[in-house]
N, C-alpha and C positions, 0 to 999 in steps of 0.2 A: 628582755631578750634582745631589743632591738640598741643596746648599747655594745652589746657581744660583737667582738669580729665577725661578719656573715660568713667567710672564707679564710683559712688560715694560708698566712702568708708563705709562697712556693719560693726557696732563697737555696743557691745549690752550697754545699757545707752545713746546712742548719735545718734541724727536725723539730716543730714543736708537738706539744700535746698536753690541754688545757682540761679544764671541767672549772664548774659552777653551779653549785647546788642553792639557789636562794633562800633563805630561811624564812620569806614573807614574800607576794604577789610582787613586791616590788623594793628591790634591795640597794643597798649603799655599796655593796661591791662594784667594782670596774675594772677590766683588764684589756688592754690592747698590743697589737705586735704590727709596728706601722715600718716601711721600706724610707729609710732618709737619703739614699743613692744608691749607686751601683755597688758602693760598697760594704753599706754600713746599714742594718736595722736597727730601730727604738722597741723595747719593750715595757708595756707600764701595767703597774697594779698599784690600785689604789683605794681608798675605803673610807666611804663619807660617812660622818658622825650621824646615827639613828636609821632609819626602814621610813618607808612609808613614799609619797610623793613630794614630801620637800625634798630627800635626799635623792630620789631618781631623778627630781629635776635640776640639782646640783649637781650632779655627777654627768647629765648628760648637756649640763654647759660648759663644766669641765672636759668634756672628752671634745665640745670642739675645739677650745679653747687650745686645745693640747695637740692637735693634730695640725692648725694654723701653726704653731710654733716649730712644730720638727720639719714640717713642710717648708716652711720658710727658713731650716737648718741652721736654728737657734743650736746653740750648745745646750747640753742637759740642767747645767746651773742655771742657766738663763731660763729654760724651759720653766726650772718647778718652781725661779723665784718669782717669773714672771707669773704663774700661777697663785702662787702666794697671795700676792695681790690681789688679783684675783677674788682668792678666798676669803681675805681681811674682808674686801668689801659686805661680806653677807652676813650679817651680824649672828653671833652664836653658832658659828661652823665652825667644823675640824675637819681637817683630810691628814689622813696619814697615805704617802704615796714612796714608790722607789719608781726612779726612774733608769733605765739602762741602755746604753749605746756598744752593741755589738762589730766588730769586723770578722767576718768568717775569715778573710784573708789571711789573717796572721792572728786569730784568735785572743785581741784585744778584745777585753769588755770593761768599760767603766760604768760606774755602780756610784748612783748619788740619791739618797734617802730624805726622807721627810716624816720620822715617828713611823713607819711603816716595822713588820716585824722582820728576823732576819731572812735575807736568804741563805743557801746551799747549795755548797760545790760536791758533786757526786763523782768519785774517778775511785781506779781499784783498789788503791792505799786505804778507802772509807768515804768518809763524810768530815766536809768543812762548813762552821757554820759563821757564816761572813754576818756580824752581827756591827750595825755603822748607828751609832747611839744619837738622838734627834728630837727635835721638836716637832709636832705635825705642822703640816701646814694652816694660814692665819693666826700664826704669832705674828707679835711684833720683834725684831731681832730679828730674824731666821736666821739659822746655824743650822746647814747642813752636813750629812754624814759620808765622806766620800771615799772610793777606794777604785785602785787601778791595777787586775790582774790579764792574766792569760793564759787561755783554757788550752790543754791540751788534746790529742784530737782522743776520740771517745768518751769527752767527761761530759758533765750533764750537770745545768744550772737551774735552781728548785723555785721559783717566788710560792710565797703560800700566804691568806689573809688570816687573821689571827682568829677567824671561826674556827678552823681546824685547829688550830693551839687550844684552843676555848671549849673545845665538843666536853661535855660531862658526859659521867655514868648516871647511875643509877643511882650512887651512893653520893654524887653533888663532888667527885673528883676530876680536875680538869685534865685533858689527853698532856697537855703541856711541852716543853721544846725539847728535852730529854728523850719524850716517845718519839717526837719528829722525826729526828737525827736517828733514831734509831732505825727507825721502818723506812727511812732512805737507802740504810745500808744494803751495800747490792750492785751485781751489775749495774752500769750506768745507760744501758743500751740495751733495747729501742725505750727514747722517754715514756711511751706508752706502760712501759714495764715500771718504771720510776714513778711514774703517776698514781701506777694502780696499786705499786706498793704502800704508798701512803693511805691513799681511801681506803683499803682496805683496814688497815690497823686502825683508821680513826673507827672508822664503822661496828668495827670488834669492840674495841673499847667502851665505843656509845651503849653497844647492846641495845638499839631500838631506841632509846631517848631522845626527843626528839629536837634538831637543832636550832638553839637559840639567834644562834645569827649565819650571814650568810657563808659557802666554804666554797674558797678560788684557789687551783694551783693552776701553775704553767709550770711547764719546764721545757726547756731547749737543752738539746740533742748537739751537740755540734760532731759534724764527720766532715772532715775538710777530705777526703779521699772521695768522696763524693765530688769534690769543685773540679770543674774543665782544667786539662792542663795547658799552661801557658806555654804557646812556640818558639 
């Protein structure tokens, strides 16, 4: 718990609303929404290879690891490759991580992947699912997955860890990205609503089965009519 943001970040243009269900006392999830300026938020989700306390104490030298970087307004490449290393170092580690740099200003968001699963763009038209194909982090190579869009105002951006893709039934069938995309569909606003649509359906699905590994979404909200107006 104490890897969780204690307080979710107060940004005017940008709504989040998160959850985290651990599937053991102590889980390889990790997600944070850190302030890199006046202008710009980081948002990360990321997901260490196994449960237990080697992965919580890999995940929570990663998370400082990662906060010295955006603090010191590292680019997002530099960020996860700098991580990378990082993670080579630790012998028989995987992370799969995306990492994201927002401007509410003008609704730029760049989107740089590391084997994480995809995200999702939620706006009235439907659902987009930004899928940036990757190796996880501690390869050697790294080839990351990059993309550079801009949200328009009421749409809504999904991160999820691949427990929710992974939730099984009864019958040993996995929820899978199909159901995802689906149970996004919907208003994009309040994320709270985007959120609970998802949990919801994995929940149904599970029927009570009970989850193999841990389940993380965020989502951000963006409402630029919300942000002060310039004189």
């Amino acid at each position: 718990q104490d890897l969780r943001p204690r307080e979710t970040l107060k940004l005017a243009g940008v709504r989040f609303s998160t959850s985290f269900e651990p599937s053991a006392a102590i889980g390889g999830d990790y997600f944070d929404i850190l302030r890199i300026d006046d202008e710009a938020i980081a948002v990360v989700i990321a997901d260490v290879a196994g449960h237990g306390l080697p992965a919580g104490l890999r995940m929570a030298m990663l998370k400082a690891a990662l906060r010295i970087l955006v603090e010191n307004g590292e680019t997002p490449r530099i960020t996860l490759s700098r991580l990378g290393d990082l993670v080579r170092s630790e012998r028989r580690t995987f992370v799969t991580a995306t990492l994201a740099r927002f401007e509410p200003a003008d609704g730029r968001l760049q989107l740089i992947n590391a084997g994480h699963p995809p995200c999702y763009r939620v706006h009235e038209a439907g659902v987009e699912e930004i899928l940036l194909p990757s190796p996880p982090l501690g390869l050697l190579g790294q080839a990351f997955g990059e993309r550079e869009l801009r949200l328009a105002a009421g749409e809504a951006v999904v991160w999820l860890s691949d427990g929710l893709i992974e939730a099984r039934n009864a019958a040993g069938e996995p929820f899978g990205y199909d159901r995802v995309a689906a149970a996004l569909v919907g208003p994009a606003s309040p994320p709270e609503a985007v959120r609970d649509r998802l949990l919801t359906a994995v929940h149904a699905f599970a029927g009570g089965v009970p989850a193999e590994d841990d389940q993380t979404v965020v989502v951000l909200g963006y409402r630029p009519e919300s942000m002060p107006k310039s004189s």
